[in-house]
N, C-alpha and C positions, 0 to 999 in steps of 0.2 A: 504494500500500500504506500505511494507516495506521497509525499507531506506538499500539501495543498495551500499557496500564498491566498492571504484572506481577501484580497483583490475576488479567484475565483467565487469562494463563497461569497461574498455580494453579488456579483451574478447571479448566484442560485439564490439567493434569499431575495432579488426583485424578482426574478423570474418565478418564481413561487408566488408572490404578491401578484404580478400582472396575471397569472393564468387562473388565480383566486378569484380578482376583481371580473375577469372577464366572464369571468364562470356564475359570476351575480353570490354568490357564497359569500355568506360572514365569515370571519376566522372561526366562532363557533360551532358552524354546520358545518365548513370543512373537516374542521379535529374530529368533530363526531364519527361525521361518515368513516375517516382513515384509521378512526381507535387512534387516536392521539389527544392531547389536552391542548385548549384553547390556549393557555401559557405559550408551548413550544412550539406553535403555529407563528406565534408572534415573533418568538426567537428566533426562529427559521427566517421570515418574511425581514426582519428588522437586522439580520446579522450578528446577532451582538446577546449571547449566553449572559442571562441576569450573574452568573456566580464567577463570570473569567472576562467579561466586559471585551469580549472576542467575540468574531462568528462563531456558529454553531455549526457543527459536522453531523448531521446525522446518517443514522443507520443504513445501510441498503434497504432493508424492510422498511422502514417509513418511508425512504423516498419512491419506492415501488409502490407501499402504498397511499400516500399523500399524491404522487402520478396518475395512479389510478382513476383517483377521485378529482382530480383537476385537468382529465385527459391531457398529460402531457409525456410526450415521448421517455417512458424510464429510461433510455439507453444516456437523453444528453442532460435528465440527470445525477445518473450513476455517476458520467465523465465530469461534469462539473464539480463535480464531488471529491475524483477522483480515485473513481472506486471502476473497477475493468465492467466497461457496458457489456460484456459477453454473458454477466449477473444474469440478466433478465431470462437467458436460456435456461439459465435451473431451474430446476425442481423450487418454487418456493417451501421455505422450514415451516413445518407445522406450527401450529398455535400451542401446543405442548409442548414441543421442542423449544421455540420463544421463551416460555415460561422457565423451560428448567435450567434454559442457560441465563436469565435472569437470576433467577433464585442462587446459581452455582456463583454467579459474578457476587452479588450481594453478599453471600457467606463469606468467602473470600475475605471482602472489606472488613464485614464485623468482625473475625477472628482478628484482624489488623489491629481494629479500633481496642479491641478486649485488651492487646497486649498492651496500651496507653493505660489504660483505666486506674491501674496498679499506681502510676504518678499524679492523680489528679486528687481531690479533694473530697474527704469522707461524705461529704452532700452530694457532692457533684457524684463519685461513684454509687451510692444510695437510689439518687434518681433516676441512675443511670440503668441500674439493676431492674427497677420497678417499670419504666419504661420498655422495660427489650420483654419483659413478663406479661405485660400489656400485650404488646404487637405480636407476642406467640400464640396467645388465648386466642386474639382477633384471629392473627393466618391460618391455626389448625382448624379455626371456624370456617373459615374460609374455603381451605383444602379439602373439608365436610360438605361442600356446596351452599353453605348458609352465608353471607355478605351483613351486615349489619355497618348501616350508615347512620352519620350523624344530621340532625337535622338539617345544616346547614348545605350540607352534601345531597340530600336530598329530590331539589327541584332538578336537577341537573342528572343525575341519577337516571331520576326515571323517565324525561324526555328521551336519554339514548334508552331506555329500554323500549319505550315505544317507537321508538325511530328502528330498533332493531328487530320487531316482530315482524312477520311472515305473513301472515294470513288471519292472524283471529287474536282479538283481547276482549275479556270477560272481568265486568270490574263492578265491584261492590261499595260502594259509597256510607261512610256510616259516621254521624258524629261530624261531618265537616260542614253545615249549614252554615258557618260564619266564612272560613274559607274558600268555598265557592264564589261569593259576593268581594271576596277580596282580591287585589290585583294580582298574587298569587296565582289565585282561582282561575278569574281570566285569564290569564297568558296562558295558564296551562289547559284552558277549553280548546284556544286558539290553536292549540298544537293538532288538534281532532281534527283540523280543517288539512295538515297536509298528510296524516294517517289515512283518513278516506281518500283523498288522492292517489295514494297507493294501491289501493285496492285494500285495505282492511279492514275485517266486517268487526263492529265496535258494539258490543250491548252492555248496557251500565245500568244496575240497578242501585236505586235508591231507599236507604230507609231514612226516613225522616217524619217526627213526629206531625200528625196532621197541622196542627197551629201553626206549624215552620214551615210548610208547604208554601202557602203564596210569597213568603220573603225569597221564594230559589223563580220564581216566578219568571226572571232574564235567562236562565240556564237553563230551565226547562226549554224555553225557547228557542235556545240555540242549538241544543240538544235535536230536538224535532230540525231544524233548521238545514243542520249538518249529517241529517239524515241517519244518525244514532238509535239504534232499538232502545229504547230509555222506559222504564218503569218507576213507579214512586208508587213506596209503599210505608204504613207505618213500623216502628220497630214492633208494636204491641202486637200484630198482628202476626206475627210470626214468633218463632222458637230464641228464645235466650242464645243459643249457642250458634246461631246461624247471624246474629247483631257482631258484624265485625268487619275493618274496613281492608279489602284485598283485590289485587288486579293477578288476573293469569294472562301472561303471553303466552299465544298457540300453544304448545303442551308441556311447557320444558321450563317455563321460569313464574313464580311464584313471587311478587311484592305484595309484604304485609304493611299498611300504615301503620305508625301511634296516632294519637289524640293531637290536631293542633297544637303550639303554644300562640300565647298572647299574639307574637308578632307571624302568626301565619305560615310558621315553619311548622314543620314536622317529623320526625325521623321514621327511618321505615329499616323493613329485612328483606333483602332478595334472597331468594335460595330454588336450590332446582333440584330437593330432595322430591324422591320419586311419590313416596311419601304424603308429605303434606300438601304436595301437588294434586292427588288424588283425593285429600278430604278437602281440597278448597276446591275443585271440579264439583263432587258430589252437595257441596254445600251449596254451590251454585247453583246446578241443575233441582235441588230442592227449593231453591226462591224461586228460581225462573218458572218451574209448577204452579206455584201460588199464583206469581204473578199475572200466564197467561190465562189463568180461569177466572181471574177478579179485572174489575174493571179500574184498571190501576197503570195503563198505556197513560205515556205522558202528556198526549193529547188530550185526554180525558181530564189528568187534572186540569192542568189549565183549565177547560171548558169550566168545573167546579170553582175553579178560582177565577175566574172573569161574570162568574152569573153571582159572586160571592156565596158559595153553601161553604167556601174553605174559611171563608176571613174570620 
């Protein structure tokens, strides 16, 4: 691999920029689309690594896939890169493979880092310990197929999971009656509009207490609007254990919410245990029962909430 003057990479990082812009792509829906972060789009596009105040060199794999997604020749940018455009003929490395040479490169560093720790400072190594204790709980969670985000992490989360379904999402609504109404809420309706663009068939039920019905009264609307199989139902009317807020993508990946806080966030668990995938199918297909036998189509409400029987 020859060592690249950063003259090149500014080439590649406008050239990155101009076939983004030309492409109508945010730096966000680019990252998305390539499985990369909106951060290192920037870094790319701009030259210049937040942590070496250099351009950024990346991967063959990113720029194969960041190419991909901005149709632009891999070959001139391997070579801007300066990485042998012949790349593009392999075999690309599995998504396992990726991973375990990630994982292999990180141990690596942390044995490094372990061997400092011995010099630093009884707090500093203390926090140190509690930390690495933390993020193995989290990874072995992980390595189990369970993800567990922070609320913060959240809004972002699950746009790419709905950006990354196939064919079908099934979502159950519970407890969010404030967050619908909130700009949260909206953006994240707004995403429904280019899901169905895709071709993805989207049924969402609601449980919400009747009194709270005409306050979703704009969602509902949009809902029907966007062409959304939408139900709204009360919690009482149905089973205690089926009151619970959860989206399935096609048949493989499972987000559980929590409960709002104050500010409209909320934290959630993706997992694609086989498992709880199949009691949150089964719990599904038990409302959606309910649903299509009662007069609870979101049309319907409405109609109840515009003649006031709901107010």
């Amino acid at each position: 691999m020859k060592t690249i003057p950063d003259s090149d990479l500014d080439d590649l990082g406008q050239l990155l920029k101009e076939a983004r812009e030309q492409s109508g792509l945010s730096q966000r829906k680019a990252a998305e689309a390539a499985n990369i972060s909106p951060t290192y789009v920037r870094a790319l596009e701009s030259s210049s690594n937040p942590n070496t105040n250099r351009p950024s060199r990346p991967s063959p794999e990113v720029l194969l896939a960041i190419g991909n997604v901005l149709k632009v020749d891999p070959e001139i940018l391997l070579d801007k890169a300066g990485y042998n455009p012949e790349l593009t003929k392999q075999a690309p490395p599995t998504i396992g493979a990726v991973a375990q040479k990630a994982v292999d490169s990180d141990l690596r560093r942390m044995r490094d880092g372990a061997k400092k720790l011995n010099q630093r400072h009884d707090f500093i190594k203390a926090q140190s310990v509690e930390r690495l204790r933390k993020f193995t709980t989290e990874f072995l969670a992980m390595a189990d197929g369970t993800f567990r985000c922070s609320a913060e992490e959240e809004p972002y989360l699950t746009r790419l999971a709905y950006r990354q379904a196939k064919s079908m999402i099934r979502a159950v609504s519970y407890q969010d009656e404030q967050w619908w109404e909130s700009k949260r809420g909206r953006d994240y309706l707004r995403l429904h509009d280019e899901v169905r663009n895709n071709g993805i068939e989207v049924t969402r039920i609601f449980l919400v207490p009747e009194e709270k019905q005409p306050n979703l009264k704009t969602t509902f609307e949009k809902h029907v609007e966007l062409g959304i199989s939408t139900f709204v139902m009360s919690p009482r009317d149905v089973a205690v254990g089926l009151c619970r807020d959860f989206v399935i993508f096609d048949e493989d990946l499972l987000r559980v919410g929590g409960s709002p806080r104050i500010d409209d966030l909320k934290a959630a668990e993706f997992t694609d245990n086989s498992a709880r995938i199949e009691q949150a199918r089964g719990d599904f297909e038990s409302l959606h029962r309910i649903a299509i036998n009662t007069p609870t189509e979101a049309e319907h409400i409405l109609e109840l909430i515009g003649s006031g029987a709901l107010v």
